[in-house]
C-alpha distance (Angstrom), angle and dihedral (degrees) to the residues before:
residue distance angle dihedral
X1 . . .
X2 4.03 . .
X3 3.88 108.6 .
X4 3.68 118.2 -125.3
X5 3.70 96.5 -107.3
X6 3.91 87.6 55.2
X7 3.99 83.3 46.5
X8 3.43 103.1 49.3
X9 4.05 95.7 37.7
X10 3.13 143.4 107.2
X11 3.85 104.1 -122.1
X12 3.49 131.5 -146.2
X13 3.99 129.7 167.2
X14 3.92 147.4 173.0
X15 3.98 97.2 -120.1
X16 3.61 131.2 17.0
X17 3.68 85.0 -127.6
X18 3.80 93.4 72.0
X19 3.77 87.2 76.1
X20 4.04 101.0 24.0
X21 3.80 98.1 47.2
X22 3.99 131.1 82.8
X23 4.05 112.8 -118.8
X24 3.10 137.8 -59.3
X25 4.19 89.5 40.6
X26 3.88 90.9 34.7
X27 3.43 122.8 64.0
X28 3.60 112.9 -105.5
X29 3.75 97.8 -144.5
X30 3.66 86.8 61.3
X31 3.78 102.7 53.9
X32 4.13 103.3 100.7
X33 3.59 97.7 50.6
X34 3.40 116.5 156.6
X35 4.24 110.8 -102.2
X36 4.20 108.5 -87.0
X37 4.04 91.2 11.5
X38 3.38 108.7 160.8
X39 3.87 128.7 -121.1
X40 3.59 127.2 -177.7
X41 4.06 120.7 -137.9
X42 3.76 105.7 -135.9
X43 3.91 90.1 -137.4
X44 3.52 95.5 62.4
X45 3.91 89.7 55.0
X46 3.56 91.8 50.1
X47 3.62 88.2 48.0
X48 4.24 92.1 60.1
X49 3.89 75.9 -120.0
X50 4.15 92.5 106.7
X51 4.22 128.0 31.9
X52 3.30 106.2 -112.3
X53 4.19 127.0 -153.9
X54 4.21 98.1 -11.8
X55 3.79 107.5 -137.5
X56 3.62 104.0 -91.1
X57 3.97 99.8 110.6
X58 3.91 91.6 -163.8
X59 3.76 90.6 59.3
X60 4.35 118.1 108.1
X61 3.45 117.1 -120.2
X62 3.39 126.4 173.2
X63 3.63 137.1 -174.8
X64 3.81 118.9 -159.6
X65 3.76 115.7 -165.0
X66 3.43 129.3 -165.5
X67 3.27 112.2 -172.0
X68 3.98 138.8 82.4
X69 3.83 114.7 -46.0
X70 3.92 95.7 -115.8
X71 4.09 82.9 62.5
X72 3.29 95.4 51.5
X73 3.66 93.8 53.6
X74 3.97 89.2 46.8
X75 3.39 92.1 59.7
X76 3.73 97.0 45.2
X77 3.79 92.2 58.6
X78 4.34 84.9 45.7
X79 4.24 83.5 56.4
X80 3.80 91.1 44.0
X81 3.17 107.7 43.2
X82 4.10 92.7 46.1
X83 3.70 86.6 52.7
X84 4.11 92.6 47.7
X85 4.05 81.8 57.4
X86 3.71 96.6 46.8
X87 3.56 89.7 44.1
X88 3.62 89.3 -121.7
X89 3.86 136.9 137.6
X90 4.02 131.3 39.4
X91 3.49 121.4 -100.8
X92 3.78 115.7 -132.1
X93 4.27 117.4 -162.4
X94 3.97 105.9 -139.3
């Protein structure tokens, strides 16, 4: 069953396969998606071939990697750093 935050989100991924492919290659979290739901490949937002994050700073996006931690970190700097230079984002102290 797809959680609400996976429901409600926007979602963006590294591979199309992370929501089209059976466990343990797919991503488990994505499994129950609803028929034609759409996910976003990171790449092509990076590219300028995708919209990223619209505007609306209230608005759930999630991005659901699947691949080796060091990647995932990689391509959280990529996403943070673009949105440093477009003045984008909020920062949030943990």
């Amino acid at each position: 069953m797809v959680s609400g935050s996976v429901r409600d989100a926007t979602l963006f991924t590294e591979w199309t396969g992370a929501a089209t492919e059976p466990p343990p290659a797919g991503a488990h979290e994505l499994q129950d998606l609803a028929p034609g739901r759409h996910v976003t490949l990171l790449g092509s937002v990076l590219a300028g071939d995708r919209p990223g994050r619209g505007g609306d700073t209230r608005a759930l996006t999630v991005f659901k990697s699947t691949g080796h931690a060091a990647l995932d970190v990689a391509a959280v700097r990529v996403a943070y750093d673009a949105a440093l230079a477009r003045g984008s984002g909020v920062r949030v102290d943990l």
